[in-house]
N, C-alpha and C positions, 0 to 999 in steps of 0.2 A: 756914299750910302745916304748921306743927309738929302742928298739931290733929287735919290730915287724915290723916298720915304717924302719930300716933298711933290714930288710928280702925281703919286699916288694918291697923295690926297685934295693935290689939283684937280684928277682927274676922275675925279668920283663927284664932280660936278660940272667941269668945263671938259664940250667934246675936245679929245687930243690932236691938233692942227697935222701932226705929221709924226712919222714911226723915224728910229735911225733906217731901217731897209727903205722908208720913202725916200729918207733925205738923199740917200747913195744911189737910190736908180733915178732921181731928179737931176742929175747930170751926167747919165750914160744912155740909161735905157726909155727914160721919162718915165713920169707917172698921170694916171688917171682914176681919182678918187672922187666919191660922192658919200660924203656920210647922209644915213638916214637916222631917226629913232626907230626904235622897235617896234613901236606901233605903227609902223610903216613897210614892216618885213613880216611878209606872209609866216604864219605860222606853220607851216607844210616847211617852210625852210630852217626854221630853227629847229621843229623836231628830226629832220633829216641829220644836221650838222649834231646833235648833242649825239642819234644813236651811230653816226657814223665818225666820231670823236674823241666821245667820252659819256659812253651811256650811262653812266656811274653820277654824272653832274650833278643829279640835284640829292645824290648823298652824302659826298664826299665831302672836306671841310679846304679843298686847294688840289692838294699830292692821293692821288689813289694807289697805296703802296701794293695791295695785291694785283693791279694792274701791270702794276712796272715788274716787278715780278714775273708775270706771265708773261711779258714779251722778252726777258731775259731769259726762260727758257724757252723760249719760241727761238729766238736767235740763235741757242748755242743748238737749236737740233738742226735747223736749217741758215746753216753758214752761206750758200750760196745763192739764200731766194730774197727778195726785197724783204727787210730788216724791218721788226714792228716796233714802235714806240710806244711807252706806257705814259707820255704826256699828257695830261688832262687840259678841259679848254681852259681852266685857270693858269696853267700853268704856260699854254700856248701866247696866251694874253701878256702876259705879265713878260716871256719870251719878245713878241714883236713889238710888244709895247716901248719898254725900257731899254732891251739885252740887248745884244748882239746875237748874228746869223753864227752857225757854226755849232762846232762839237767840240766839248771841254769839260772836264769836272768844276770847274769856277764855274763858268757860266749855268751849266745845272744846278750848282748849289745854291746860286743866287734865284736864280729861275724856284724853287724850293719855294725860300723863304719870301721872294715876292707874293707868290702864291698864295700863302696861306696870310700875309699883311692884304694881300686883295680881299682876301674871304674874309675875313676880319672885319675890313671896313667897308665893304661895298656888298651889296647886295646881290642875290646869284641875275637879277634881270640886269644891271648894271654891266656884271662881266660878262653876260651875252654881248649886251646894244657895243659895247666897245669891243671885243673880239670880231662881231661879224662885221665892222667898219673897219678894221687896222690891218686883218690879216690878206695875204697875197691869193688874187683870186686866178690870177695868170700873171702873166710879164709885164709887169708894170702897173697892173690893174688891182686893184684896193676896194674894199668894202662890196657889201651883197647889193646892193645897187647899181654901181657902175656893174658887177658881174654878170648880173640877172639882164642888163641891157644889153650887154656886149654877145654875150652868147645866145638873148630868146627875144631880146630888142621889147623886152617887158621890164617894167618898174619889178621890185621885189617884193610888192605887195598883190601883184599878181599873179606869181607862181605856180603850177600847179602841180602834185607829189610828184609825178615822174621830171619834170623839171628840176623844181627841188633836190631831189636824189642827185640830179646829174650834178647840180654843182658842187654837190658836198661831197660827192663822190670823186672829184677830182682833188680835194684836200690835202692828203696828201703828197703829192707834186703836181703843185698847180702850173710849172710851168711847163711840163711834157702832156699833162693831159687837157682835153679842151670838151667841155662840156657839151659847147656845138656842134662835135666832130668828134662825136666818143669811138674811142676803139670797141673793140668785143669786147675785152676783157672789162673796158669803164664800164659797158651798157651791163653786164654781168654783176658786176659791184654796185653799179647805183639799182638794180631788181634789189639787191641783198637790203640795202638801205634801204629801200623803199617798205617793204615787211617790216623793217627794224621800226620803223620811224611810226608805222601807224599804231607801236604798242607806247610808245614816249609819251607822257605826260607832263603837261607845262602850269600844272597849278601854279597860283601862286603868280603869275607874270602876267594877268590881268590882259590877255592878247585875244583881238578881237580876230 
């Protein structure tokens, strides 16, 4: 815990070189990362990602407990339709950042209280710029930069909403869905995004 409690405070000033999910597909599957800042990531993408995430971010304090909630009743009525998660992006962050992949009540619980040691000491534009760089955008591929390339062969500061949408829209499981190659059902969910995102406000993050 001293480890992660030092990482944390590392990393609330040095960009993070590599996730444990990097280090492990950097000898299977490779990787392909490009961190940017965030004044370098369209702002059409970050409001896409927070209402397609966690539209609650800039209230919550890490854990949005009535979130997690709803998706535990959302689960027990529909056992056999893709399962929703009440994760929030702090809590995704602090997840690919430090944790481990997988399902466990340890790893949740830790997942917990990084979250709310992230909220704590880092600022809510800080756990954006480091969530949209760490987490998995496809099979191998890292941060909204290499993402926005891969799939519209644009920098991620040139974006535009329905772009945007698509990549946040694959979230979720980034490795079955492809932004470039959306199914019905993605093109369907990134429209939904797309509405969602033009009501998100990003005061406060200074984003040109």
């Amino acid at each position: 815990m001293v480890a992660t409690l030092g990482a944390i405070v590392l990393f609330k000033f040095v960009d993070p070189p590599a996730t444990p999910l990097m280090i492990r597909n950097a000898f299977t599957s490779g990787v392909t990362k490009q961190w940017v800042d965030l004044d370098r990531v369209s702002p059409r993408l970050v409001r896409a990602v927070v209402a397609s995430e966690d539209a609650r971010f800039f209230e919550h304090r890490g854990v949005d407990w009535d979130a997690i909630q709803r998706a535990r009743e959302y689960n027990a009525r529909h056992g056999d339709e893709p399962r929703r998660g009440g994760s929030t992006i702090t809590m995704q962050c602090a997840r690919n950042l430090v944790l481990w992949q997988g399902k466990s009540y340890v790893r949740k619980a830790l997942e917990v209280g990084i979250a709310y040691l992230m909220e704590l000491m880092w600022s809510k534009r800080r756990i954006l710029e480091v969530y949209l760089n760490v987490i998995e955008w496809g099979p191998g591929l890292y941060g909204a930069e290499a993402a926005s390339r891969a799939a519209f062969g644009l920098p991620a500061s040139a974006l535009d909403e329905r772009q945007a949408a698509l990549l946040a829209a694959t979230l979720p499981n980034p490795v079955r869905w492809n932004a470039a190659h959306p199914t019905r059902y993605l093109l369907s969910r990134a429209a939904a995004i797309e509405r969602r995102a033009a009501h998100v406000r990003l005061d406060g993050l200074d984003l040109r």
